[in-house]
C-alpha positions, -999 to 999 in steps of 0.1 A, spaced: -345 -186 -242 -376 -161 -242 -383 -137 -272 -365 -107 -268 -398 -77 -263 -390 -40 -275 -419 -16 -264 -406 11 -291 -428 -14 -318 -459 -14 -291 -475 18 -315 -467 1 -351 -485 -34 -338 -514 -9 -323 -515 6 -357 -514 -24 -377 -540 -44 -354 -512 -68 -345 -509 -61 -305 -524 -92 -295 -485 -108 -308 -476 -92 -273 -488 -124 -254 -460 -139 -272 -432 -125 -251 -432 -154 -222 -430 -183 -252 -402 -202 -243 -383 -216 -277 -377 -247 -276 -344 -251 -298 -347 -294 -304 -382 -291 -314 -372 -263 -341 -344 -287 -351 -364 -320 -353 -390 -300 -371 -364 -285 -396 -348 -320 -403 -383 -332 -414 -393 -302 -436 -395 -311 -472 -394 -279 -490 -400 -297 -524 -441 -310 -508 -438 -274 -481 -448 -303 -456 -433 -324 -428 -427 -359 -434 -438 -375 -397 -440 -417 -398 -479 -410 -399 -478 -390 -429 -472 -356 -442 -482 -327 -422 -489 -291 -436 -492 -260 -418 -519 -236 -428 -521 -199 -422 -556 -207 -401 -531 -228 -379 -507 -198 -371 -534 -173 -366 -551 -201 -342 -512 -199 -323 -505 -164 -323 -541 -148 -319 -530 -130 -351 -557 -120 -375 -554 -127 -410 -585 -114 -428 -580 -77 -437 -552 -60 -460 -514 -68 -460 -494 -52 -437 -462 -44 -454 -434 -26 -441 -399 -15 -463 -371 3 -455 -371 40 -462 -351 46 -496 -316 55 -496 -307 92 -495 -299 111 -528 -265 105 -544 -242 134 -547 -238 147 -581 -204 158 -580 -181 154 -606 -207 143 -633 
């Protein structure tokens, strides 16, 4: 279970300063780890309830993961809008 890699999204990470999520591709996800973690998220605290205590995850943690930077403007991206509507029979 590797991420799946597309190199028709290398220019948009270039152009958004995200390329360094390429070293990402040979991550191997480990699907019980995801599934213990989910069991002990409390969405009610946004924490994980371990039998030390409560763990939190911090957007300084996933940019220390991922080599993502998170200083700098949003990067947003939407769907383009929905063609016009023909006006027939108004």
């Amino acid at each position: 279970n590797v991420l799946p890699w597309n190199p028709f999204i290398l220019p948009y990470l270039k152009k958004a300063g995200l390329e360094s999520i390429r070293h990402l591709l040979g991550i191997k996800v480990d699907r019980q780890l995801i599934t213990a973690l989910v069991e002990r998220w409390r969405k009610e605290t946004h924490c994980f309830n371990f039998r030390e205590g409560e763990c939190t995850i911090t957007l300084k943690d996933v940019a220390i993961l991922t080599h993502l930077p998170i200083d700098g403007k949003a990067v947003c991206v939407s769907d383009p809008p929905p063609p016009p509507q023909d006006c027939d029979g108004i």
